[in-house]
ROGUKE-571731 format. One record per residue (C-alpha): residue number from 1; residue in three letters; x, y, z. Coordinates in Angstrom, 3 decimals. Example, Ala and Ser with C-alpha at 12.3 -4.5 7.8 and 13.67 -1.06 7.14 Angstrom:
<recs>
1 / ALA / 12.300 / -4.500 / 7.800
2 / SER / 13.670 / -1.060 / 7.140
</recs>
This chain:
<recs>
1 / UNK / 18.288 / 5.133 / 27.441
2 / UNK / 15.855 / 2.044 / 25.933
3 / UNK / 15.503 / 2.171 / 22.266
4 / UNK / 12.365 / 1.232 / 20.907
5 / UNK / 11.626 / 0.255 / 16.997
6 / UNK / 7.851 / 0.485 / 16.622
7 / UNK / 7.368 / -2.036 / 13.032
8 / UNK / 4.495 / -0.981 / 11.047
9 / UNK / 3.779 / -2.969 / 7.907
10 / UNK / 1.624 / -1.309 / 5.896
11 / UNK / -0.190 / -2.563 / 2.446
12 / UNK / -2.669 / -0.260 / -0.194
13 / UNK / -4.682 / 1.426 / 2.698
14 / UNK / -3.880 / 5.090 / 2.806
15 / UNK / -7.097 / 6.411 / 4.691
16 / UNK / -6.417 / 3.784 / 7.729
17 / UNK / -2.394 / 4.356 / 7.598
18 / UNK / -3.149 / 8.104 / 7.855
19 / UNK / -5.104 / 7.622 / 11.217
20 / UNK / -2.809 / 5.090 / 12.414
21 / UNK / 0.333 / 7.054 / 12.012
22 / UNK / -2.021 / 10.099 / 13.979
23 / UNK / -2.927 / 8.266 / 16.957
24 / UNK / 0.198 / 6.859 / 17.485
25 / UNK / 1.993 / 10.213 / 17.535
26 / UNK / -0.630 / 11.869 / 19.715
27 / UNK / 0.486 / 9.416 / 22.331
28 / UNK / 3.988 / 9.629 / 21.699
29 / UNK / 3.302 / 12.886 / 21.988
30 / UNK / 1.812 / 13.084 / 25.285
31 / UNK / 5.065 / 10.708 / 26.263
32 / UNK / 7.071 / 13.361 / 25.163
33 / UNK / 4.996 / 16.061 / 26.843
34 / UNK / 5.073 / 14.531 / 30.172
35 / UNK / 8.658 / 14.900 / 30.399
36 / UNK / 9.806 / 10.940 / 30.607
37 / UNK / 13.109 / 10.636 / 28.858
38 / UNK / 14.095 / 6.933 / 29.508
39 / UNK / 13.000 / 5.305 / 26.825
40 / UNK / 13.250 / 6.717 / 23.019
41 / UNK / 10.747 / 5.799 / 20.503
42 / UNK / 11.373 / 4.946 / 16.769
43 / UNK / 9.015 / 4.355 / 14.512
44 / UNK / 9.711 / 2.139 / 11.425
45 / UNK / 7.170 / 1.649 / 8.585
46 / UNK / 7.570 / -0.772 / 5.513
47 / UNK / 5.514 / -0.508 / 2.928
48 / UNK / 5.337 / -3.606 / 0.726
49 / UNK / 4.753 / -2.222 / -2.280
50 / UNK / 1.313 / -0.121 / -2.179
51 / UNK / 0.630 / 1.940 / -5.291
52 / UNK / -2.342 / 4.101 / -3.690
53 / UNK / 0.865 / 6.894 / -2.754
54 / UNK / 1.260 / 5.620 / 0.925
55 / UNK / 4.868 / 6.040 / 0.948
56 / UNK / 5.039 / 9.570 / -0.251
57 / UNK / 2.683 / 10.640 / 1.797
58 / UNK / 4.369 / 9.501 / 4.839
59 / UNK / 7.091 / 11.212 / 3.780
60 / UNK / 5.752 / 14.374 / 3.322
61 / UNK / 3.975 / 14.250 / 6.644
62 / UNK / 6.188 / 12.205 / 9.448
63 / UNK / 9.454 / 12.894 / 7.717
64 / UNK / 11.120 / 11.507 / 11.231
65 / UNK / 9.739 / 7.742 / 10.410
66 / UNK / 12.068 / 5.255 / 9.078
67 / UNK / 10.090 / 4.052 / 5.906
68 / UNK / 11.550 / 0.361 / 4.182
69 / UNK / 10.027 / -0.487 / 1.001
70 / UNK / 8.698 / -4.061 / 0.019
71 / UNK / 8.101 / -5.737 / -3.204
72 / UNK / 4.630 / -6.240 / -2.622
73 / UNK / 5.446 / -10.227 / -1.763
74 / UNK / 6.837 / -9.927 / 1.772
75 / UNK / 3.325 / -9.986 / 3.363
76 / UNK / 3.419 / -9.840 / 7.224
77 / UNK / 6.035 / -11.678 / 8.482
78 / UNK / 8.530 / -11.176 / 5.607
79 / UNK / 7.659 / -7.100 / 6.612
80 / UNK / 8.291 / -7.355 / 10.149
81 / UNK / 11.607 / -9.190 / 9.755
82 / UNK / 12.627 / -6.165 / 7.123
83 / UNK / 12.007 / -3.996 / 9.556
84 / UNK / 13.162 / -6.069 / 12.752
85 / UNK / 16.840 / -6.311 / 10.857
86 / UNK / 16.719 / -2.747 / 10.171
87 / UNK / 15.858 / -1.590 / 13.499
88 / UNK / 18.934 / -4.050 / 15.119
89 / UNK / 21.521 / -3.551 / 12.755
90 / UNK / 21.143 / 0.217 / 11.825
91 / UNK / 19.190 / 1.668 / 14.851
92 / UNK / 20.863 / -0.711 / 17.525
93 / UNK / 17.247 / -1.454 / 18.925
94 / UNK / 16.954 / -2.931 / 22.454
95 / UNK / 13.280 / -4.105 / 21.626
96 / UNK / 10.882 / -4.229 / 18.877
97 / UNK / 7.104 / -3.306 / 19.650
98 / UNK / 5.039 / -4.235 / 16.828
99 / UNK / 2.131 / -2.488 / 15.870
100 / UNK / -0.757 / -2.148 / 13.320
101 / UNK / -1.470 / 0.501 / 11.066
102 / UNK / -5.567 / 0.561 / 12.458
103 / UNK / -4.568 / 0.239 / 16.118
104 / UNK / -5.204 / 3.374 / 18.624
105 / UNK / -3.169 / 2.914 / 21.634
106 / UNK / -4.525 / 4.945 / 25.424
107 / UNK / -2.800 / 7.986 / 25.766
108 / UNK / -0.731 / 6.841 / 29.000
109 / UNK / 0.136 / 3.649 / 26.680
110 / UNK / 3.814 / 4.691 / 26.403
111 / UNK / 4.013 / 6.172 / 30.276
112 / UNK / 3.547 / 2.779 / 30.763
113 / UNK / 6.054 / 0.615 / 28.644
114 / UNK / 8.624 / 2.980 / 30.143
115 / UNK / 6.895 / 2.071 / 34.089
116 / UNK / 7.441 / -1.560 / 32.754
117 / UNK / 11.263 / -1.404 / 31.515
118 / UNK / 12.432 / 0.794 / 34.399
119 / UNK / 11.685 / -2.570 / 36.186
120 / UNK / 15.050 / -5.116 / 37.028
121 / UNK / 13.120 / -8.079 / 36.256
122 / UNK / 11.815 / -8.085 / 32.711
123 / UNK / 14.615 / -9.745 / 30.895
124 / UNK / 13.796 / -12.478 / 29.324
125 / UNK / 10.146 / -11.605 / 28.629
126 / UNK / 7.955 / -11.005 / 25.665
127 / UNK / 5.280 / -8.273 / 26.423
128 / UNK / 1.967 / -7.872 / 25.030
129 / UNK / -1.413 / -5.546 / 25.441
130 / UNK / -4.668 / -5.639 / 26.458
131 / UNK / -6.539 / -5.191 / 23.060
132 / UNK / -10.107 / -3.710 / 23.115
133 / UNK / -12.547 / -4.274 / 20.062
134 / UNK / -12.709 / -0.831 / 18.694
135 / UNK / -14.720 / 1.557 / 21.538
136 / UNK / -16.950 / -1.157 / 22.193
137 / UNK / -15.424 / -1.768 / 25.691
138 / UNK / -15.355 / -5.839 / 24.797
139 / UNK / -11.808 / -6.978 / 25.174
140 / UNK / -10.492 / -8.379 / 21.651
141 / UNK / -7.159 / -9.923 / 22.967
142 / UNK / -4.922 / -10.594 / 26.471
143 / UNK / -2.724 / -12.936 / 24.908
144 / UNK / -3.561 / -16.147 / 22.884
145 / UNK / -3.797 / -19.974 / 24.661
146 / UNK / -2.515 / -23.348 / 22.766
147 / UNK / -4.216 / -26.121 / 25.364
148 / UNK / -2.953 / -29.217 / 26.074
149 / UNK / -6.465 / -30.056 / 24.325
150 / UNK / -5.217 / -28.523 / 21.136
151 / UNK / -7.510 / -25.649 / 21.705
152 / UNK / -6.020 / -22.572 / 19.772
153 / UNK / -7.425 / -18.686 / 20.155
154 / UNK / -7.256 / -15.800 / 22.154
155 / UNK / -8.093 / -14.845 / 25.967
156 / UNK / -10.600 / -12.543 / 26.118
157 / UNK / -11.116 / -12.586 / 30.013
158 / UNK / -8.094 / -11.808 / 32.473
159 / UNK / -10.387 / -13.325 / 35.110
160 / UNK / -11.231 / -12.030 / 38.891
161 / UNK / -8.964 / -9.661 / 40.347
162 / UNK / -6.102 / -10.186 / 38.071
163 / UNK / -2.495 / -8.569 / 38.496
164 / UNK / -1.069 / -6.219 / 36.177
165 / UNK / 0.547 / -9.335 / 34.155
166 / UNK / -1.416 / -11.874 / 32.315
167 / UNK / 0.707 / -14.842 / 31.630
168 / UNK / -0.190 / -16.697 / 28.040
169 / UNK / 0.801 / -19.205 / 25.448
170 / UNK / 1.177 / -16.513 / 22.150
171 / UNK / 0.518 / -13.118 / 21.645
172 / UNK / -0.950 / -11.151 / 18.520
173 / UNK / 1.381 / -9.042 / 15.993
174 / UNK / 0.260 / -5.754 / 17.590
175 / UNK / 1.279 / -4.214 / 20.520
176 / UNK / 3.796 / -6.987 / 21.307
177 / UNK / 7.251 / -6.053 / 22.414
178 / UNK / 10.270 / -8.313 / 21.815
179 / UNK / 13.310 / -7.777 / 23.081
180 / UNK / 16.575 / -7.669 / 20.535
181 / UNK / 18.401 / -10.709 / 21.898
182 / UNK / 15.443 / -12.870 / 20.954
183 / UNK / 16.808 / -12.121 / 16.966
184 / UNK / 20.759 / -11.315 / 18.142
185 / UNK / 20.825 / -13.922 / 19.799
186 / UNK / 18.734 / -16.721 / 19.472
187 / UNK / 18.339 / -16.193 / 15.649
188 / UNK / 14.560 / -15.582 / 16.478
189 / UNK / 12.978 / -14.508 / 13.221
190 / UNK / 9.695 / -14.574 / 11.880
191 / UNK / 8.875 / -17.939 / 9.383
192 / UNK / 7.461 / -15.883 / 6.533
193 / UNK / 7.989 / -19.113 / 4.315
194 / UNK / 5.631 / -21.035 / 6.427
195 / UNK / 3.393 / -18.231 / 7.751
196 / UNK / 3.799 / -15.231 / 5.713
197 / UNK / 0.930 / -13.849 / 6.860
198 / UNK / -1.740 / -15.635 / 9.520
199 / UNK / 0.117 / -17.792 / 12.345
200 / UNK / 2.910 / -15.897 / 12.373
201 / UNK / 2.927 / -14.097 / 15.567
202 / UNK / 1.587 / -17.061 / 17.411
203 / UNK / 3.838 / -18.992 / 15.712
204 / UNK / 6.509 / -16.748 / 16.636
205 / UNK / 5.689 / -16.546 / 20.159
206 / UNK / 5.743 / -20.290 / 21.006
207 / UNK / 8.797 / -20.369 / 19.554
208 / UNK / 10.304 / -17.821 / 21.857
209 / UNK / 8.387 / -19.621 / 24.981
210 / UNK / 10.463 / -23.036 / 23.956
211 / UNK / 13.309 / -20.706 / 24.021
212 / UNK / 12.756 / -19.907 / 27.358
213 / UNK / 11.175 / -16.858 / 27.205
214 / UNK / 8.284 / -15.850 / 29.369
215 / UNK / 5.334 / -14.367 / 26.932
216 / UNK / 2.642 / -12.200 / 29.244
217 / UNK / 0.179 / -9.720 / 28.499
218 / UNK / 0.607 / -6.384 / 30.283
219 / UNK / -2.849 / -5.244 / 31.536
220 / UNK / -1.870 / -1.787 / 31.948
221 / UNK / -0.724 / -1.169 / 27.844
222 / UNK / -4.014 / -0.403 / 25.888
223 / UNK / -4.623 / -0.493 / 22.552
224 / UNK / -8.131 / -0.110 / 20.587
225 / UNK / -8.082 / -2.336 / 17.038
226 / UNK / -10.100 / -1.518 / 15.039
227 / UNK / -11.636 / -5.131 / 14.071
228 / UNK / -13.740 / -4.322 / 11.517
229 / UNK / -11.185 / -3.422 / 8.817
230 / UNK / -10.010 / -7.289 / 9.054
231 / UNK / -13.175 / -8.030 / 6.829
232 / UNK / -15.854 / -10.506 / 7.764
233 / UNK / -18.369 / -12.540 / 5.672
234 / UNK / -20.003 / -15.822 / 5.152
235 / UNK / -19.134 / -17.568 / 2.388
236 / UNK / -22.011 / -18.493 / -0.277
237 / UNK / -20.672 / -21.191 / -2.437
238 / UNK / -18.630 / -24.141 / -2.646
239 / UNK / -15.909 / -22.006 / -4.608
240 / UNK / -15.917 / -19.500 / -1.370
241 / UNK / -15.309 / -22.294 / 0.996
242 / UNK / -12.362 / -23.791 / -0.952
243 / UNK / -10.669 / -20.493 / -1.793
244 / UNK / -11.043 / -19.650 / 2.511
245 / UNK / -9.601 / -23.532 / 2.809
246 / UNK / -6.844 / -23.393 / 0.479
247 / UNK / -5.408 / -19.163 / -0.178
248 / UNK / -2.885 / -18.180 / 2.092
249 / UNK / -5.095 / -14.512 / 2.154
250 / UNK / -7.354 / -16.943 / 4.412
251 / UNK / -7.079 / -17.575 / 8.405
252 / UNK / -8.774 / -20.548 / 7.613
253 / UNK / -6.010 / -22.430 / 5.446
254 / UNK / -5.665 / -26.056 / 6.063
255 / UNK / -1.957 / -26.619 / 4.550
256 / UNK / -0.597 / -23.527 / 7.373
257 / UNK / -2.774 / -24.591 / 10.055
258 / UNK / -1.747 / -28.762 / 9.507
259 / UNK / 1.863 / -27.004 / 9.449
260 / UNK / 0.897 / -25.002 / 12.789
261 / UNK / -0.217 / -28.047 / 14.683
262 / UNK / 2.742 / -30.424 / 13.533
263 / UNK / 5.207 / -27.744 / 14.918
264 / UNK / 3.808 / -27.137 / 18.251
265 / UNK / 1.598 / -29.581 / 18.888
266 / UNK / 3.308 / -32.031 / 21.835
267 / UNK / 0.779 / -35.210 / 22.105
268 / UNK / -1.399 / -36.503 / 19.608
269 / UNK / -4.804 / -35.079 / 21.253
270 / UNK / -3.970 / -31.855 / 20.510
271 / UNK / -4.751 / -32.686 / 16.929
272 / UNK / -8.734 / -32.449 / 18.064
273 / UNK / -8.415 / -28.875 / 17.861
274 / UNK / -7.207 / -28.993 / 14.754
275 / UNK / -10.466 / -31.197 / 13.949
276 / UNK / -12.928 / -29.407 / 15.871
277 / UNK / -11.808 / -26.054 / 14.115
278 / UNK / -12.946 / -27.545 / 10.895
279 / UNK / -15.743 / -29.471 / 11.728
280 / UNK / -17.535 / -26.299 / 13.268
281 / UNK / -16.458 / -24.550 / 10.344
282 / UNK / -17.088 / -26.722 / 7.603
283 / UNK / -20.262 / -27.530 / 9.163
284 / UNK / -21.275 / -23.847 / 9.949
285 / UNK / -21.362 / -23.381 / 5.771
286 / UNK / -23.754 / -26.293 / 5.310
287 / UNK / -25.784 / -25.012 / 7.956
288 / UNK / -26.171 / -21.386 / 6.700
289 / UNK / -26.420 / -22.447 / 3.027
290 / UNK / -27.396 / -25.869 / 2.353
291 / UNK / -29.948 / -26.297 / 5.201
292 / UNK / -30.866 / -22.123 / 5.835
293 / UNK / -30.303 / -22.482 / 9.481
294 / UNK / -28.904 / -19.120 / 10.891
295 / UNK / -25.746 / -18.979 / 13.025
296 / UNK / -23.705 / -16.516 / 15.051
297 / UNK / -20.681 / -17.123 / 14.373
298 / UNK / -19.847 / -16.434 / 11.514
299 / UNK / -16.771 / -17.476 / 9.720
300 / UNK / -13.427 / -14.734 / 8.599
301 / UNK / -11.995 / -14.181 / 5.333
302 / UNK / -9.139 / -12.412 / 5.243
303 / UNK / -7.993 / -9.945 / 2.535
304 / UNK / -3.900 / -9.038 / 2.128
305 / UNK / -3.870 / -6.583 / 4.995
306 / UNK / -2.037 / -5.843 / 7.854
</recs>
């Protein structure tokens, strides 16, 4: 049988955990149901240190999950690698899927991780999913690219008549499965000292490609996110755009980012990502608040959650 540690960090948000934790057993659920018995499913939580009762109530209601408990400073990475160890060293893991508290995943979604591992040809690869935007039916993530340009985001088109496998430079810290050795091995953790909370699953992933590791998206594992509870805003002062610049709460901080690009970039073009991120961004608030000229795109901040 294929043990599987599902990580869930979780931080001070009790209504979305409690949904979470509900979808993700109604498809374990109908896993269990349909009577496939190759794989077994564990599901580790680790709460880093909410005080809104998130703990105790997952006790009281899913009494089976593995719950860890955080100081409230481990943030994203430093959770997952509490609960990678756990799952390796106590639970004897063969792979860790991580997953999001405000994820939904399709019903089939563990039918097929099992279709996928009762393959002879996955070693040596780290799996991800094909992320939808809520029930919107947009696609939020296949998989992340790092070009040779320095360009850094997500896929968000598997393009014409694609296979069931989406290759890809990074993948997102949901619905990504990593196989054991990549930690017993290879000493593969997560850098929460570096990226403790944004760049640290791409981060993680590139580092597991230059390991040799294969990283592709899996087409047929679906997952809903629900985007919205990431927070989104434009910022209205100078004050704003130096917090988003400079807190490590922010996707847009320039210290992680510079630290990003000097660990993976491989020529010195690829620093015009780097650039162009900021320019658009920097130039975005000037537009919307200086000169009152409306964009679309608006730029992320980022709150402490997971």
């Amino acid at each position: 049988m294929i043990r599987f540690s599902i990580l869930i960090p979780i931080y001070n948000r009790l209504n979305i955990t409690k949904q979470g934790l509900k979808s993700l057993y109604e498809a374990l659920g109908y896993y269990t149901r349909s009577g496939n018995s190759q794989c077994r499913f564990d599901v580790i939580v680790i709460d880093d240190g909410s005080t809104d009762g998130s703990s105790q109530w997952i006790s009281d209601n899913y009494p089976d999950v593995y719950l860890l408990q955080g100081n409230g400073e481990l943030w994203w990475s430093g959770a997952t690698n509490v609960g990678a160890r756990y799952a390796i060293e106590t639970l004897h893991s063969d792979y860790l899927l991580l997953w999001n508290d405000d994820i939904a995943p399709d019903n089939s979604y563990f039918l097929e991780v099992e279709k996928i591992f009762s393959r002879q040809d996955i070693s040596g690869i780290v799996f991800g999913s094909k992320i939808f935007a809520g029930t919107t039916g947009k696609i939020w993530s296949i998989g992340g690219y790092f070009s040779k340009w320095g360009k850094y985001g997500m896929y968000r088109d598997p393009g014409a008549n694609p296979s069931a496998f989406f290759d890809c430079d990074w993948l997102p810290g949901m619905g990504t499965i990593v196989p054991a050795s990549a930690i017993s091995t290879k000493g593969l953790y997560w850098d929460e000292k570096q990226f403790p909370q944004y760049h640290g699953d791409s981060d993680y992933a590139l580092r597991c490609k230059e390991n040799g590791y294969q990283i592709k998206t899996c087409l047929n594992l679906v997952l809903y996110n629900a985007s919205d509870n990431s927070g989104t805003g434009g910022y209205k002062n100078l004050k704003g755009l130096w917090w988003s610049l400079a807190s490590m709460r922010s996707n847009y901080n320039f210290r992680k980012r510079l630290v990003f690009y000097r660990r993976h970039a491989r020529q010195p073009l690829q620093y015009w990502g780097l650039a162009h991120t900021y320019l658009f961004f920097i130039g975005s608030f000037f537009k919307r608040n200086i000169f009152r000229i409306p964009t679309f795109a608006q730029p992320k901040d980022f709150k402490k959650t997971f």
